[in-house]
SEMI-316219 format. One record per atom (N, C-alpha, C): residue in three letters; chain; atom name; z, x, y. Coordinates in steps of 0.02 Angstrom, whole numbers. Each point is the difference from the previous one (the first is absolute). Last residue first. Example, Ala and Ser with C-alpha at 12.3 -4.5 7.8 and 13.67 -1.06 7.14 Angstrom:
type	mol	atom	zz	xx	yy
SER	A	N	354	642	-112
SER	A	CA	3	42	59
SER	A	C	37	-39	55
ALA	A	N	-4	15	-286
ALA	A	CA	0	-45	59
ALA	A	C	0	45	60
//
This chain:
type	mol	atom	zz	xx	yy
UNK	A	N	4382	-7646	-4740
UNK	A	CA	-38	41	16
UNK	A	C	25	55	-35
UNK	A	N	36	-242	-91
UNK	A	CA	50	45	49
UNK	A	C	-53	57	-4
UNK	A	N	-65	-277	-34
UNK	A	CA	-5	86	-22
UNK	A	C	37	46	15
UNK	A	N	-116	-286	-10
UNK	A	CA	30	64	42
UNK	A	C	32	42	-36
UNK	A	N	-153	-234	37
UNK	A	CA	2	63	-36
UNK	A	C	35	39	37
UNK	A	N	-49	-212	66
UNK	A	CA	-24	-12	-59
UNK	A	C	14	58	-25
UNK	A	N	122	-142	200
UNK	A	CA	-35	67	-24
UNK	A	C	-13	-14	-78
UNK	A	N	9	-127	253
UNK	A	CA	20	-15	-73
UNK	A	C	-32	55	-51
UNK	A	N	124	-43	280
UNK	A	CA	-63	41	-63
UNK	A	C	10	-17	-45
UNK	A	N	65	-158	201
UNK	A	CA	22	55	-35
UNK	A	C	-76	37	-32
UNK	A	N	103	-174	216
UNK	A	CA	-46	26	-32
UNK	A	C	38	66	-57
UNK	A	N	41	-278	100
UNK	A	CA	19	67	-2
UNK	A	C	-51	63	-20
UNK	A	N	99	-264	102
UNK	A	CA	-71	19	-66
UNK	A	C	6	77	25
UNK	A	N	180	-213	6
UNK	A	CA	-19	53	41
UNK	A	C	-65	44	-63
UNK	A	N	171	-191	-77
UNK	A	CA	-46	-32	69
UNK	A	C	-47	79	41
UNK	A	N	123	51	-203
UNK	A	CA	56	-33	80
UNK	A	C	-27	-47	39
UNK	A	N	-157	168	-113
UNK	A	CA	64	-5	-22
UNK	A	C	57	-37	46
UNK	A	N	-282	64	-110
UNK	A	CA	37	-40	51
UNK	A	C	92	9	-19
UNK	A	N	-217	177	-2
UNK	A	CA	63	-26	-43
UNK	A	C	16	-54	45
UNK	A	N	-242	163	-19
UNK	A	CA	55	-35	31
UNK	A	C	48	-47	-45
UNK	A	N	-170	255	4
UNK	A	CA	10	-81	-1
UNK	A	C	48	-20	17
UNK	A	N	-147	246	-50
UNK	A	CA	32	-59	30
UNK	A	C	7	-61	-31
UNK	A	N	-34	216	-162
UNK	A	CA	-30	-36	30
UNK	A	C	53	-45	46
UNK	A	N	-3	266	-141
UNK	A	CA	15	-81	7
UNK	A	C	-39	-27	48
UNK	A	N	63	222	-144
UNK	A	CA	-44	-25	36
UNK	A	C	17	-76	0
UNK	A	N	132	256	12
UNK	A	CA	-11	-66	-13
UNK	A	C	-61	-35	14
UNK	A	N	166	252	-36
UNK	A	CA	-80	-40	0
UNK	A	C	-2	-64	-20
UNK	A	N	247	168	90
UNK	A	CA	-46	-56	-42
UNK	A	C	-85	-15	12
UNK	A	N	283	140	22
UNK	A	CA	-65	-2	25
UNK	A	C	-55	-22	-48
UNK	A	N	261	-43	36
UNK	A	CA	-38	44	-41
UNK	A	C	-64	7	48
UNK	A	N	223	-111	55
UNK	A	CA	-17	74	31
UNK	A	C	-48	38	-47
UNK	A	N	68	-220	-100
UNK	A	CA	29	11	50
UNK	A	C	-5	78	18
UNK	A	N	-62	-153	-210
UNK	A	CA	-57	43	57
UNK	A	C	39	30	59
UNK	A	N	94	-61	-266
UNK	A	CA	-3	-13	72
UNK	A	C	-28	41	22
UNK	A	N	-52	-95	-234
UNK	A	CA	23	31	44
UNK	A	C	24	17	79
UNK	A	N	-70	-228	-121
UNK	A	CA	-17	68	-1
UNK	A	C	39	42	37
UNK	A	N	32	-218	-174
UNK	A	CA	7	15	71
UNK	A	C	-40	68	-17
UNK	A	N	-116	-199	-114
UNK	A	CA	49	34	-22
UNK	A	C	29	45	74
UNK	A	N	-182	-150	-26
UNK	A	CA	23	-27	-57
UNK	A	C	59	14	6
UNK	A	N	-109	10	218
UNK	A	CA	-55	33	-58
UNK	A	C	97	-55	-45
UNK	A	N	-152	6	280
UNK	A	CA	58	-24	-61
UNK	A	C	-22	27	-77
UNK	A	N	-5	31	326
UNK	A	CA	-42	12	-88
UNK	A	C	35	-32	-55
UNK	A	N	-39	51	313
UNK	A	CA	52	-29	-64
UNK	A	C	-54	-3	-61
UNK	A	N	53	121	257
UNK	A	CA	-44	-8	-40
UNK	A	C	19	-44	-69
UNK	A	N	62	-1	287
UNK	A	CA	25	-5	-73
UNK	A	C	-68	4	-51
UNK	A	N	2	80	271
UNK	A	CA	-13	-59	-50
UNK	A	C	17	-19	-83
UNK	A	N	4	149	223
UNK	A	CA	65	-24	21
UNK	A	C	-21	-48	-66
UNK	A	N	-56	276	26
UNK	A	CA	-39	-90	-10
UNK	A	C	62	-29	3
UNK	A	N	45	243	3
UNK	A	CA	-59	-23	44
UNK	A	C	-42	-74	-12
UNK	A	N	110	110	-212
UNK	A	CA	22	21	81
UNK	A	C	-69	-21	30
UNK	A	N	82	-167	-190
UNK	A	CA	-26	74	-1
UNK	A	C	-1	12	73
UNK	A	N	109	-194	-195
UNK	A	CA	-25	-5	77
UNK	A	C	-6	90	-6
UNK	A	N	22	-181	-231
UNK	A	CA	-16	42	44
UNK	A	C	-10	28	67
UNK	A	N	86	-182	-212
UNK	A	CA	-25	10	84
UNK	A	C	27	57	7
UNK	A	N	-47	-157	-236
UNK	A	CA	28	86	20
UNK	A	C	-22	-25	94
UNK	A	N	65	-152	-235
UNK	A	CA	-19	7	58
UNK	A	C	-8	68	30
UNK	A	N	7	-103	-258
UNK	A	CA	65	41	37
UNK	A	C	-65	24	64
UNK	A	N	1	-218	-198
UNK	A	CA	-17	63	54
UNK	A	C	39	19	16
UNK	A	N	13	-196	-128
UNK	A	CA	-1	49	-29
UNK	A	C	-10	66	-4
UNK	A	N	107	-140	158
UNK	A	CA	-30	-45	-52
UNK	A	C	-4	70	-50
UNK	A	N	51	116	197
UNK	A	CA	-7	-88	48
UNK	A	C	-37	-13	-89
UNK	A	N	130	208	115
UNK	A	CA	-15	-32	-66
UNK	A	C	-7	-69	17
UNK	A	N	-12	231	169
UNK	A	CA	52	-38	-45
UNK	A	C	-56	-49	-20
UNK	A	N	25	276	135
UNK	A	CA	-16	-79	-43
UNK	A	C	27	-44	-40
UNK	A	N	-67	183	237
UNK	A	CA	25	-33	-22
UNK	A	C	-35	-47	-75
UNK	A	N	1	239	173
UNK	A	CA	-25	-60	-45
UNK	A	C	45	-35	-48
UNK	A	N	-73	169	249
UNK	A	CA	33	-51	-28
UNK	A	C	-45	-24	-77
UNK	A	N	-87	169	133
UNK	A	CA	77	7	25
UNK	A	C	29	-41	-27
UNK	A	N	-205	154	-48
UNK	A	CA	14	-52	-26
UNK	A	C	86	-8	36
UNK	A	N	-246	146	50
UNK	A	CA	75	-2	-44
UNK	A	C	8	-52	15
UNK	A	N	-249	40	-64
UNK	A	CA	46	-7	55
UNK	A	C	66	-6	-7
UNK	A	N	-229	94	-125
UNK	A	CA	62	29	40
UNK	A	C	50	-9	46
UNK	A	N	-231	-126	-18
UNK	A	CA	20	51	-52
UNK	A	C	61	38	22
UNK	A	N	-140	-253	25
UNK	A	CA	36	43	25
UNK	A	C	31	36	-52
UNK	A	N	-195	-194	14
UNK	A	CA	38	60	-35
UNK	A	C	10	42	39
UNK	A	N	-106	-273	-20
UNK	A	CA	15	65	39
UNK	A	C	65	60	-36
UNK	A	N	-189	-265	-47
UNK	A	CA	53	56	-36
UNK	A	C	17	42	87
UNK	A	N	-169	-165	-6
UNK	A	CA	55	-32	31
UNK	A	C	64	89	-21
UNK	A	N	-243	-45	-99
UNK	A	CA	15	54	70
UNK	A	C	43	-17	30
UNK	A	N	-52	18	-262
UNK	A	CA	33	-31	32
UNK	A	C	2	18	75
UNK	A	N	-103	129	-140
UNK	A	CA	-27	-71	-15
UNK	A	C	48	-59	9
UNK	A	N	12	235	52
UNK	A	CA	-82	-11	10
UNK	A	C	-14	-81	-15
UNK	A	N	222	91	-18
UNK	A	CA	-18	-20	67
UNK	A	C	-58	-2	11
UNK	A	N	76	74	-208
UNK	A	CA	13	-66	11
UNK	A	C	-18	-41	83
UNK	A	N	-74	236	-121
UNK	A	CA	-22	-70	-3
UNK	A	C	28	-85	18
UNK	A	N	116	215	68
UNK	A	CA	-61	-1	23
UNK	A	C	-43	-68	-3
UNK	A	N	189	68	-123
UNK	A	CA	19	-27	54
UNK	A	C	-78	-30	45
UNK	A	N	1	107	-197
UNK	A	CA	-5	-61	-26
UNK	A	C	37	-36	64
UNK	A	N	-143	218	27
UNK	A	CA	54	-39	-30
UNK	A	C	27	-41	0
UNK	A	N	-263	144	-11
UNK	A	CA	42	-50	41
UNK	A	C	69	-18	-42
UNK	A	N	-178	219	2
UNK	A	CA	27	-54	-41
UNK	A	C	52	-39	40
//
């Protein structure tokens, strides 16, 4: 039986899922009616970022399953790369 992680990368093939990665930084703040989250994890130099309604707990030194997808941010004049995560989890 497939899980609902599973199915999502069957039908999305841009998705990717990392399981168990700790978590060194996170940051969030409140942009309108969002509350921003950035994420950075060991061993990647690339900000993961997400937004939900309400703050979350802090991830800082947890360990996490995420799945997300590349892309790019323009910021400054400068085009950047982040993750834009669709799902995540403390392991």
């Amino acid at each position: 039986m497939k899980t609902p992680v599973d199915k999502m990368l069957d039908q999305h093939q841009q998705l990717v899922h990392s399981e168990n990665v700790s978590v060194l930084s996170h940051v969030q703040r409140e942009k309108d009616d969002w509350v921003l989250h950035t994420v950075m994890i060991e061993n990647c130099d690339t900000a993961f970022k997400f937004k939900r309604r309400k703050k979350y707990k802090c991830l800082k030194g947890a360990r996490v399953n995420m799945t997300y997808y590349s892309a790019t941010e323009g910021i400054a004049g400068f085009e950047i790369d982040v993750f834009k995560v669709v799902r995540i989890k403390r392991s």
